[in-house]
C-alpha positions as a Markdown table, in Angstrom:
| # | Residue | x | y | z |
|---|---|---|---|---|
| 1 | Unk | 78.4 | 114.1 | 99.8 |
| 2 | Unk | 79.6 | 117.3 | 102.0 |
| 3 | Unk | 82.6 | 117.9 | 104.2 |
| 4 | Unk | 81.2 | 119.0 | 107.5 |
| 5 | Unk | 83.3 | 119.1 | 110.9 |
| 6 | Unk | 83.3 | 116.0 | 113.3 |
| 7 | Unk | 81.3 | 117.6 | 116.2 |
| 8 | Unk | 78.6 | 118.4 | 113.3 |
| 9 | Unk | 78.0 | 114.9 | 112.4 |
| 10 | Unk | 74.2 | 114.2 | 112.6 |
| 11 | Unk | 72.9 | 110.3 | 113.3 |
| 12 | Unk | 72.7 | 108.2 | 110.4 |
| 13 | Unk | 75.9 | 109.7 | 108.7 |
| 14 | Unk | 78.6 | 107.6 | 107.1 |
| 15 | Unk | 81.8 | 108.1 | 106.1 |
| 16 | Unk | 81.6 | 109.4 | 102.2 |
| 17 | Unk | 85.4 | 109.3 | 101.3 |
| 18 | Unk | 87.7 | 106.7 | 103.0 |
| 19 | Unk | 90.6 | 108.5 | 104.7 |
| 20 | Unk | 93.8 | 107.3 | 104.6 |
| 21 | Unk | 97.2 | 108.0 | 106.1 |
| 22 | Unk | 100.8 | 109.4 | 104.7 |
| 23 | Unk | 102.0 | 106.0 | 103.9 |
| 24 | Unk | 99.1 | 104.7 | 101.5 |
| 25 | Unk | 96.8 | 102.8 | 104.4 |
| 26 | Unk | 93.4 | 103.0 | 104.7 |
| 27 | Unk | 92.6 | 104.2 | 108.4 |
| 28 | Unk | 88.2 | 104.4 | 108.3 |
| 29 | Unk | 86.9 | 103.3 | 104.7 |
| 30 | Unk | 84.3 | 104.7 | 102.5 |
| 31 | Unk | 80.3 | 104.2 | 104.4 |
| 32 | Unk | 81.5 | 103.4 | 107.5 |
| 33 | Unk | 79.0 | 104.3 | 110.1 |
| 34 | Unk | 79.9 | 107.4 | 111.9 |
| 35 | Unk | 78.7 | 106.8 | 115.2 |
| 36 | Unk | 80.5 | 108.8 | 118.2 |
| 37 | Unk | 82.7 | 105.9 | 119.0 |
| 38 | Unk | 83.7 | 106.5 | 115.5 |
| 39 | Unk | 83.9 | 110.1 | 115.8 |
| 40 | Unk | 86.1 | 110.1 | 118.3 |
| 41 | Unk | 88.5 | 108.1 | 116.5 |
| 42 | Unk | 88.8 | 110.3 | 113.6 |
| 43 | Unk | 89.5 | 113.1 | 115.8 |
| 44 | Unk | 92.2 | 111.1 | 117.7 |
| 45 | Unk | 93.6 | 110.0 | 114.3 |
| 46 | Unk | 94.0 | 114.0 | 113.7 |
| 47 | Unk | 91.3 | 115.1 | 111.6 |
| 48 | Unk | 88.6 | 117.7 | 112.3 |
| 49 | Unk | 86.1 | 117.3 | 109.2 |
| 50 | Unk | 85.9 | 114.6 | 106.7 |
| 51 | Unk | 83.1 | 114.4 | 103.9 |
| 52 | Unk | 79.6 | 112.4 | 104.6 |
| 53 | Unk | 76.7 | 111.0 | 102.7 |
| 54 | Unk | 73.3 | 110.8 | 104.6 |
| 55 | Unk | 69.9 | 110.9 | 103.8 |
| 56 | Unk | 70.0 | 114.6 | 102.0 |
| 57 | Unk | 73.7 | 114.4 | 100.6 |
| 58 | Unk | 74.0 | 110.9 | 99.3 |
| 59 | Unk | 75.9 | 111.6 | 95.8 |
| 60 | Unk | 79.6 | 110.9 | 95.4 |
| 61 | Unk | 81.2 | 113.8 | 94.0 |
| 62 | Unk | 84.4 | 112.9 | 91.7 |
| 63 | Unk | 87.9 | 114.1 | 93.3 |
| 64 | Unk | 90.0 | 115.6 | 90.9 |
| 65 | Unk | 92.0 | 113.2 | 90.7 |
| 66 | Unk | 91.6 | 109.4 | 91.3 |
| 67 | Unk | 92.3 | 107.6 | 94.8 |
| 68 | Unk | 95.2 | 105.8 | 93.5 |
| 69 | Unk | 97.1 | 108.8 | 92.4 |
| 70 | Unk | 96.2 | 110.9 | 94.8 |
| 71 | Unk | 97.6 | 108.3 | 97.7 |
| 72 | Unk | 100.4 | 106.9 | 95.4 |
| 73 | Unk | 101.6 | 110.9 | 95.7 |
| 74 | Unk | 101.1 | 111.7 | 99.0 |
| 75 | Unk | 103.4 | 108.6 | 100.0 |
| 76 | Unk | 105.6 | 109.4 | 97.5 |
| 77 | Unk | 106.3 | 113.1 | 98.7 |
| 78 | Unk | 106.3 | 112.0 | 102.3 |
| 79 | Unk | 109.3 | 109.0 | 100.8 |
| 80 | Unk | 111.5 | 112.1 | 99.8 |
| 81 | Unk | 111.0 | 113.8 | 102.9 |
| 82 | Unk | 111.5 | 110.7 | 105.0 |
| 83 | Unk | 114.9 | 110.4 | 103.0 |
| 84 | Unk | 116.0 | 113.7 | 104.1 |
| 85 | Unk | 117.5 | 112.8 | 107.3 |
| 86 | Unk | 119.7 | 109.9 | 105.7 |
| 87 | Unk | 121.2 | 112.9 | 103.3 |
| 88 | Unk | 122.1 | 115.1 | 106.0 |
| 89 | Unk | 123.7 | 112.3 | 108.1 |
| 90 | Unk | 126.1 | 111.5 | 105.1 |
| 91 | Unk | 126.6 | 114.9 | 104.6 |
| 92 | Unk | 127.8 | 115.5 | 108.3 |
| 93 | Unk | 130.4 | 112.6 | 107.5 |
| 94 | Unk | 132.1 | 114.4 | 104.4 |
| 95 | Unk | 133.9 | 111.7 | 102.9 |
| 96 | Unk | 134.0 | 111.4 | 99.3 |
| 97 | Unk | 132.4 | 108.4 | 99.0 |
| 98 | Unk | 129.0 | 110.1 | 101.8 |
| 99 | Unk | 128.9 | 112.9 | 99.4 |
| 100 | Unk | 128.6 | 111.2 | 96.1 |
| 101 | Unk | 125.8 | 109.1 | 97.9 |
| 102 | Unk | 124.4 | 112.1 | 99.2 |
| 103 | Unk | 124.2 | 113.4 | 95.8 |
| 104 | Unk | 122.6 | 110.4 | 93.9 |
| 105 | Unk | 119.9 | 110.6 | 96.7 |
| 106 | Unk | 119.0 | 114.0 | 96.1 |
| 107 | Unk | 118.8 | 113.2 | 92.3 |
| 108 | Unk | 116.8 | 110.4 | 92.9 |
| 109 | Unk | 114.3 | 112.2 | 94.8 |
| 110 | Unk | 114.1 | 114.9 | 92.0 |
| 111 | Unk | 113.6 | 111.8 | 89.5 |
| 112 | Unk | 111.2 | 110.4 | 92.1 |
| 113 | Unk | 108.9 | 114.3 | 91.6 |
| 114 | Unk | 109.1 | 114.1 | 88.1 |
| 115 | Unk | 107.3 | 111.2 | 87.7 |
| 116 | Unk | 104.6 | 112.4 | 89.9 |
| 117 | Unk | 104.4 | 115.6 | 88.2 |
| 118 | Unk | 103.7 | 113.8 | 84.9 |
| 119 | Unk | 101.4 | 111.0 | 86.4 |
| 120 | Unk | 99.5 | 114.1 | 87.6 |
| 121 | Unk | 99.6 | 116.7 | 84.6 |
| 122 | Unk | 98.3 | 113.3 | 82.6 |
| 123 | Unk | 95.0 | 112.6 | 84.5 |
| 124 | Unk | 94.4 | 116.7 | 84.7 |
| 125 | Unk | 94.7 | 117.2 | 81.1 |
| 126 | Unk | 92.2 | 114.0 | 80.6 |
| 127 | Unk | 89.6 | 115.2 | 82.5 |
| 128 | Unk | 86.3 | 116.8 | 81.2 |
| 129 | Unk | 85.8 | 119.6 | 83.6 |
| 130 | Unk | 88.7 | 121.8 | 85.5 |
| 131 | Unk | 86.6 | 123.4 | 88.1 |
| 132 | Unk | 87.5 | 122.8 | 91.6 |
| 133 | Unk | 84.9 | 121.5 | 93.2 |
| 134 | Unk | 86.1 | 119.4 | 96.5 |
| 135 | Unk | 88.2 | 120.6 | 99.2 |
| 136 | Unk | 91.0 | 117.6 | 99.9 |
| 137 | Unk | 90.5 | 116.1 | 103.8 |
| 138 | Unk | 94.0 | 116.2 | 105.8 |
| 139 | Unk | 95.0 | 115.5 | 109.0 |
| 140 | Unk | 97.5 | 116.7 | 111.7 |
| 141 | Unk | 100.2 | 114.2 | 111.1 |
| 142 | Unk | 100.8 | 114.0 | 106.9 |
| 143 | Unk | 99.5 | 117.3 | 106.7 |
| 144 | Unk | 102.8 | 118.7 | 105.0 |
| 145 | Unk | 102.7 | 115.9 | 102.6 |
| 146 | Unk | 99.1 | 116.7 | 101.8 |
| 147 | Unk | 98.8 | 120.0 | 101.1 |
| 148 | Unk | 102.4 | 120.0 | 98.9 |
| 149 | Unk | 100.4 | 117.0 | 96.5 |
| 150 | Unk | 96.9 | 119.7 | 96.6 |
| 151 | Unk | 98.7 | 122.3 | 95.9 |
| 152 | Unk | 100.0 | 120.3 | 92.7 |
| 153 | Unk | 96.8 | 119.7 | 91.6 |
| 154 | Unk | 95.2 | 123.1 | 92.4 |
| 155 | Unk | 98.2 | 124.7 | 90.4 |
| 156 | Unk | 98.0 | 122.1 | 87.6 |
| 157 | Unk | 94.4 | 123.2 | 87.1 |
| 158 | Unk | 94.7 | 126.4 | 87.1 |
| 159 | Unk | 97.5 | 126.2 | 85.0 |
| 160 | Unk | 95.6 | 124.5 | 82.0 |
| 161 | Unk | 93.1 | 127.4 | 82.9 |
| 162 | Unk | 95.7 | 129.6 | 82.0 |
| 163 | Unk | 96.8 | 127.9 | 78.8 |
| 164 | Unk | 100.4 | 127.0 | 80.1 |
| 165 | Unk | 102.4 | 124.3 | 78.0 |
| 166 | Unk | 102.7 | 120.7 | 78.8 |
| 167 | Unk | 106.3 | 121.3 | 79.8 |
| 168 | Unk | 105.3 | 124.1 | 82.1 |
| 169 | Unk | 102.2 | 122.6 | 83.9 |
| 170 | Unk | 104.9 | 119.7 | 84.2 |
| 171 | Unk | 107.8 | 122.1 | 86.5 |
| 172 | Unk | 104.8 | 123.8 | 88.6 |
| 173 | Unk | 103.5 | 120.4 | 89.5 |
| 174 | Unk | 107.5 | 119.2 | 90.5 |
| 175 | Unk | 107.6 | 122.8 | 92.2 |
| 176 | Unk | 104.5 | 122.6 | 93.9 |
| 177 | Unk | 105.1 | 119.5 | 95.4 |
| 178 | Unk | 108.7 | 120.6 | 96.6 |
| 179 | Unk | 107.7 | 124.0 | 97.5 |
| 180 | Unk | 108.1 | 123.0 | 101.1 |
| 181 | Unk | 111.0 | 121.0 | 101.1 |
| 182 | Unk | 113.2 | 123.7 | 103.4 |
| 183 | Unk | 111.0 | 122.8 | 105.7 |
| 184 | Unk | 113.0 | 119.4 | 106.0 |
| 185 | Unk | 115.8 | 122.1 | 107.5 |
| 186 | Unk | 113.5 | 122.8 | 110.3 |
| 187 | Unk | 112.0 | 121.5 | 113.3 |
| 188 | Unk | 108.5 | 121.4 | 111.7 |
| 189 | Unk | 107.2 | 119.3 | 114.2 |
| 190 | Unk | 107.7 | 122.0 | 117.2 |
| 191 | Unk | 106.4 | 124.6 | 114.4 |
| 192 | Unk | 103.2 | 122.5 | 114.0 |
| 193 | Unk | 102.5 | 122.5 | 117.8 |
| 194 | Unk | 102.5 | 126.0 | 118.5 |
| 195 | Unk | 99.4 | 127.8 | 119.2 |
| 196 | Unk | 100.7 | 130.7 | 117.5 |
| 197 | Unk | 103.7 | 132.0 | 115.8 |
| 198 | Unk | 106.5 | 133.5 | 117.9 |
| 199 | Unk | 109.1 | 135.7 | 116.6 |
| 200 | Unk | 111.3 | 132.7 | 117.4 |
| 201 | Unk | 108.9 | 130.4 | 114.8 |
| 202 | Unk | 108.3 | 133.2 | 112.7 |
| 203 | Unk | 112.2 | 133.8 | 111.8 |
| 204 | Unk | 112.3 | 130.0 | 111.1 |
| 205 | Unk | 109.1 | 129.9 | 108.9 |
| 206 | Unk | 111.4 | 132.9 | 107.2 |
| 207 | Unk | 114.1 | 130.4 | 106.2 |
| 208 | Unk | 112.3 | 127.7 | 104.1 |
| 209 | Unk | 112.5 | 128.8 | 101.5 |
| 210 | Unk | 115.9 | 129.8 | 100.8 |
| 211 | Unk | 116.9 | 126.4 | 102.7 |
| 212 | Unk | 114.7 | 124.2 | 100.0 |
| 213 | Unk | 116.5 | 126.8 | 97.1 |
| 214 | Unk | 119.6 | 126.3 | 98.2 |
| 215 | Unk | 119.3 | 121.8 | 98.8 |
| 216 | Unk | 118.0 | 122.1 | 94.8 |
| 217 | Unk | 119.7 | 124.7 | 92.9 |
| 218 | Unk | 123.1 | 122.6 | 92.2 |
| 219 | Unk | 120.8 | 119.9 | 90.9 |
| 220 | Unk | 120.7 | 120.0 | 87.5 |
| 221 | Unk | 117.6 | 117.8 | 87.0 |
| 222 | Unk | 115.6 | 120.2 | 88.1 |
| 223 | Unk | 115.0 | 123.1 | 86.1 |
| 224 | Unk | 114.9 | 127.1 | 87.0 |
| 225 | Unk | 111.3 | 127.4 | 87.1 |
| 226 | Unk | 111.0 | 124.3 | 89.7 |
| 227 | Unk | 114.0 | 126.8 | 91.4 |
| 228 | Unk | 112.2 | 129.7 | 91.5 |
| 229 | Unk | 109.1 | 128.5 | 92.6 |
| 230 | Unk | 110.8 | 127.1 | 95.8 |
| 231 | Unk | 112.5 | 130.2 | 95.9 |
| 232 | Unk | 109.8 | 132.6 | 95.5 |
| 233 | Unk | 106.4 | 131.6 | 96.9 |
| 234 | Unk | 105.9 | 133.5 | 99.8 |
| 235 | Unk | 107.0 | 136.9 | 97.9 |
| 236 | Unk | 104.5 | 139.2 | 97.8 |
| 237 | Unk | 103.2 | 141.7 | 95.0 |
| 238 | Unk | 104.6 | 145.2 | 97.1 |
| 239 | Unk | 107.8 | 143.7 | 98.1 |
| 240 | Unk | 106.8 | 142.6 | 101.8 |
| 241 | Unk | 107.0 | 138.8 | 101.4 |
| 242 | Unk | 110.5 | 136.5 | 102.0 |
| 243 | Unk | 113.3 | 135.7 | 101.8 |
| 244 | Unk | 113.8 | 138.6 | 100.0 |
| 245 | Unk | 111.3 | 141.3 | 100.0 |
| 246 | Unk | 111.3 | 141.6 | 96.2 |
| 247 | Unk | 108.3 | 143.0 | 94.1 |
| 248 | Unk | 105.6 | 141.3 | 92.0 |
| 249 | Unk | 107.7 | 142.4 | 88.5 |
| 250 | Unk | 110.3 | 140.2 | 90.0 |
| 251 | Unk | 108.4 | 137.2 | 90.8 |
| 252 | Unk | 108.6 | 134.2 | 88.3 |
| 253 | Unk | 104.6 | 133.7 | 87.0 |
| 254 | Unk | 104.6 | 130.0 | 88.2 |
| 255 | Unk | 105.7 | 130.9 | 91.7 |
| 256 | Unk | 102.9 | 133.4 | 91.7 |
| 257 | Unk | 100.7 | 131.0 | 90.6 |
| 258 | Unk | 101.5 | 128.6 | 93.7 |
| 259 | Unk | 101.6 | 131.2 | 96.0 |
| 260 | Unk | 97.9 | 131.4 | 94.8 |
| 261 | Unk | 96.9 | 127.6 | 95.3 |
| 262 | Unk | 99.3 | 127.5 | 98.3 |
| 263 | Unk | 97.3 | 130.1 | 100.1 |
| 264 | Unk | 93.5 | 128.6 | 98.8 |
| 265 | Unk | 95.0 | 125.1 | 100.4 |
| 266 | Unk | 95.4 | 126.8 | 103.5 |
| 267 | Unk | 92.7 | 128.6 | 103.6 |
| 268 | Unk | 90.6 | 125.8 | 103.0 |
| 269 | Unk | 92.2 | 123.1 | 105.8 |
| 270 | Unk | 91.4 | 122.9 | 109.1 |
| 271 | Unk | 94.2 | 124.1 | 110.9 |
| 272 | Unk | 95.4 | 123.8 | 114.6 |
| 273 | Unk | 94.7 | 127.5 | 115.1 |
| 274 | Unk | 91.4 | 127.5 | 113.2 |
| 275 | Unk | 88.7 | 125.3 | 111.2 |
| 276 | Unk | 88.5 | 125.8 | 107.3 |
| 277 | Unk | 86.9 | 128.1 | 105.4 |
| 278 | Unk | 84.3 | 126.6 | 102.8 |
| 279 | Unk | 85.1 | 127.7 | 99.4 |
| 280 | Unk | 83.0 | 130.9 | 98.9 |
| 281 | Unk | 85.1 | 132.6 | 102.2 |
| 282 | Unk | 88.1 | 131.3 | 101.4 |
| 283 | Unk | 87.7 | 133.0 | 97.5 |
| 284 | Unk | 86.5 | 136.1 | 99.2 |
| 285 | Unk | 90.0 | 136.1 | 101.5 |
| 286 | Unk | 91.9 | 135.4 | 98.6 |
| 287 | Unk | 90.6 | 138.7 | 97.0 |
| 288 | Unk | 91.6 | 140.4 | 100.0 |
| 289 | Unk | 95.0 | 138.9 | 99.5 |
| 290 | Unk | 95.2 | 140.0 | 96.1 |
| 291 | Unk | 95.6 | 144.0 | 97.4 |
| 292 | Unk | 99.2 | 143.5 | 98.2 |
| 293 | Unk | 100.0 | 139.8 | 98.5 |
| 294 | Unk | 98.7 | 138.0 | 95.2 |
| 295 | Unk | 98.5 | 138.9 | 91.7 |
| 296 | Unk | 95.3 | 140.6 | 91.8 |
| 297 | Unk | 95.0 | 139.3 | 87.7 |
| 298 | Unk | 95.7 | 135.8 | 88.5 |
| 299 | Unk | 93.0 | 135.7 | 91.3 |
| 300 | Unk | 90.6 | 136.9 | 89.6 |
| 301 | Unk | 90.9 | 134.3 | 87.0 |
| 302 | Unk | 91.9 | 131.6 | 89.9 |
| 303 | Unk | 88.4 | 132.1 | 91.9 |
| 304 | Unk | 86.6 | 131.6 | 88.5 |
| 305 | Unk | 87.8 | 127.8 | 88.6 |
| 306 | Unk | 86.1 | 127.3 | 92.3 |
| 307 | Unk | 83.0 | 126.2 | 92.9 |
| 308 | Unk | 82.0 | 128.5 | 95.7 |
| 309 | Unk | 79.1 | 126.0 | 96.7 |
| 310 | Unk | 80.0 | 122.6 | 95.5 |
| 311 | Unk | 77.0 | 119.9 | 95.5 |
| 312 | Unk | 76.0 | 118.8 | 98.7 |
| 313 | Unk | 76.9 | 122.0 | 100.6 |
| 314 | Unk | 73.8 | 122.9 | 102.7 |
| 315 | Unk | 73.2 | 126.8 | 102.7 |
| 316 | Unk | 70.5 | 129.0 | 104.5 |
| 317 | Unk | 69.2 | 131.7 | 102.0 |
| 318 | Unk | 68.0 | 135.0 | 102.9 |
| 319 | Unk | 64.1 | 134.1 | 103.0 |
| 320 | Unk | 65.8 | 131.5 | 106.2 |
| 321 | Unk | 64.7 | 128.2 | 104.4 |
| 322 | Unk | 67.8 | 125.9 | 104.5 |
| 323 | Unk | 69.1 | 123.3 | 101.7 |
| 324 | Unk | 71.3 | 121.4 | 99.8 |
| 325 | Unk | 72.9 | 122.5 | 96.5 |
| 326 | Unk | 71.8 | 119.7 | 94.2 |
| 327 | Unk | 72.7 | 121.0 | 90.5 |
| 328 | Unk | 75.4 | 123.9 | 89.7 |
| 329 | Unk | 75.8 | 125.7 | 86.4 |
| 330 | Unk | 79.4 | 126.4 | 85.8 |
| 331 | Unk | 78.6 | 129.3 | 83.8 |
| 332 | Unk | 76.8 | 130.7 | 87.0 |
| 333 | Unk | 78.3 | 128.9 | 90.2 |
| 334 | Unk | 76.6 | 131.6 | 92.9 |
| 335 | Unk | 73.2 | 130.7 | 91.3 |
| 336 | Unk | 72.3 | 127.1 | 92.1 |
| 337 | Unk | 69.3 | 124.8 | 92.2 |
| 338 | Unk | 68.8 | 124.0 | 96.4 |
| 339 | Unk | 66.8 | 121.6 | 97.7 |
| 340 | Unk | 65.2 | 122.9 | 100.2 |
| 341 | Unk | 64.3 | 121.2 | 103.7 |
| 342 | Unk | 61.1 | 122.3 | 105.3 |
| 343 | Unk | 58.9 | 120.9 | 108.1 |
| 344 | Unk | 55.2 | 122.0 | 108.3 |
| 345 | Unk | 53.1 | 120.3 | 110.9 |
| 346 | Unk | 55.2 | 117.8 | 111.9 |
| 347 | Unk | 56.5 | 116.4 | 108.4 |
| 348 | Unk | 59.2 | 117.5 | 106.5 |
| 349 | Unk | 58.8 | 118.6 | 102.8 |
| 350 | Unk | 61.6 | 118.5 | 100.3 |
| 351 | Unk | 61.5 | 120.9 | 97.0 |
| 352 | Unk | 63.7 | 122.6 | 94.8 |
| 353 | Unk | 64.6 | 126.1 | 94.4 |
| 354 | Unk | 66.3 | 127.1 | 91.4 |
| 355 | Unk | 68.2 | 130.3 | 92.1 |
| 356 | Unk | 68.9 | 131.2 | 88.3 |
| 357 | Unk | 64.7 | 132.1 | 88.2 |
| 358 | Unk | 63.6 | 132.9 | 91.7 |
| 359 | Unk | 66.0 | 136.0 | 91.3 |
| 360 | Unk | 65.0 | 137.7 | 94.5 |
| 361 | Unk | 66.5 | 135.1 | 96.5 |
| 362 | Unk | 70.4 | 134.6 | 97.7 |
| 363 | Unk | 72.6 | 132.0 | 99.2 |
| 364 | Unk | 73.5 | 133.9 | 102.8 |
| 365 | Unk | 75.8 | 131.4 | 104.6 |
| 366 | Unk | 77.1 | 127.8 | 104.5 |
| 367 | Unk | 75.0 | 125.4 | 107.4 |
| 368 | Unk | 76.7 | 122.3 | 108.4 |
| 369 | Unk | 73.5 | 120.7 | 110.2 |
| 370 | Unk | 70.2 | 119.8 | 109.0 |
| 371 | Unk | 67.1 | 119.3 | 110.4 |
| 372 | Unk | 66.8 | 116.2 | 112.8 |
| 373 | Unk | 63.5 | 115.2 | 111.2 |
| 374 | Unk | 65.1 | 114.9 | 108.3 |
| 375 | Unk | 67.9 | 112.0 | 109.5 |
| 376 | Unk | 64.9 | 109.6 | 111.1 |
């Protein structure tokens, strides 16, 4: 299986992983033939790459973390949200019995998190291997929702990684998924639809997170660290991130460590502006990042939890021959065994190159089609 982008789908694909929308329902299941009838649905339905299986890539690779759970939190994070606008309508009618309703809402939600947070830290600390190896598919419309329940996971990873306790992996996965709540304080739909970021967008982008800080902080089920987080992800190392421009010293460590995972999420989405980056870029931005914006110590230890070139990816190496990673070792992720496609005289060959002896050779770039010969 491999994520590729929907004008790269090649004849003969299906669908590996079934997509599925904000509210829990399946919109194109799992093997469904992709033929451009189909492809132009999924674009329509707002996506711009999903994962395929075809004849090269047929292996299901594991998410990390199950279907259920994963669409069980996505709906829940997009219920709290969705409630949002019933709060702020009692709140603009301050009566003492709108308040006090308003109130047990916003506990409820926080009460709502928790439970995902633990559901979540549960099936993380269960499984076998932490590396991240798959990049979660989103589309335009629940794309908030999405990316608030991946960044939970990411951080939750990389939090066991780190050796964090039980009690804290538990607050960064309540903070991660509420790390965007301010933006419920914005018009995030006319945000999402710009084709770029005007000082006018740019001042609101500014505001979320004081405005998620300040809906939480009287709300004593949630604890400082969830606070913080909220408060603090988009502060950078030398003091030029917001709200407040303060240095790395002063930024809580689980914020930092969101701020990591919220920026890899990114990075790795397709976005209106751009397409994703495929792991190995995206860990190569990220150390960029880590000059001034992120904890340079923290990204170094989160890239060693990616798997730059997860099975399935097909790469071209430097002697040109182009193939699909078939078999990683975790100790040495840039050094996989490739299958390599080759056609000689008409017919194509298929053989294995295992880059951990055949030292001389490299993995140049990430390839996305494969030859035609091979899909017949």
């Amino acid at each position: 299986m491999r994520r590729v982008p929907i004008e790269k789908i090649q004849k003969g694909a299906k669908l590996g992983q079934s997509l599925f929308n904000s509210d829990g329902k399946i919109l194109v299941r799992q093997g469904s033939d992709l033929n451009s009838n189909k492809r132009v649905r999924l674009n329509q339905l707002g996506f711009d790459s999903v994962y395929i299986t075809d004849v090269l890539s047929g292996d299901i690779i594991e998410d990390m973390i199950s279907p259920e759970l994963r669409v069980n939190s996505v709906k829940q994070v997009k219920d709290v949200f969705d409630s949002f606008d019933m709060y702020i309508k009692r709140l603009e009618r301050p009566s003492s019995t709108n308040l006090k309703e308003a109130k047990r809402q916003e506990y409820e939600s926080a009460a709502q998190m928790s439970k995902v947070a633990i559901d979540l830290v549960s099936e993380l600390l269960n499984k076998k291997h932490q590396e991240i190896n798959m990049v979660d598919i989103k589309n335009t419309e629940g794309y908030l929702y999405q990316h608030s329940v991946n960044v939970a996971v990411l951080s939750v990873i990389f939090g066991v990684k780190l050796g964090l306790s039980q009690k804290k992996l538990e607050a960064l996965a309540v903070g991660s998924l509420l790390h965007d709540i301010g933006y419920n304080f914005l018009d995030y739909d006319m945000l999402r639809s710009k084709d770029f970021i005007d000082a006018e967008a740019q001042k609101m982008i500014h505001a979320h997170p004081q405005e998620g800080y300040d809906y939480l902080k009287d709300n004593m089920d949630i604890s400082a660290h969830v606070r913080l987080i909220v408060l603090q992800h988009h502060e950078w190392m030398n003091g030029k991130g917001y709200p407040y421009g303060i240095l790395g010293k002063e930024i809580s460590e689980l914020a930092k460590i969101v701020a990591i995972c919220d920026v890899y999420d990114a990075l790795t989405s397709d976005r209106p502006h751009r397409k994703a980056f495929d792991p190995q870029e995206a860990n190569e931005r990220m150390m960029v990042a880590s000059v001034e914006q992120l904890d340079p110590e923290l990204v170094s230890e989160f890239v060693k939890i990616i798997i730059p070139y997860p099975i399935g990816t097909v790469v071209r190496l430097t002697n040109g021959e182009v193939g699909v990673v078939e078999e990683i070792d975790l100790a040495f992720p840039l050094r996989p065994k490739v299958k390599v496609v080759k056609q000689i005289v008409g017919k194509v060959e298929l053989y294995t190159r295992d880059l951990m002896k055949e030292h001389h050779l490299l993995i140049e770039n990430v390839e996305y089609e494969i030859p035609e010969a091979c899909l017949i």
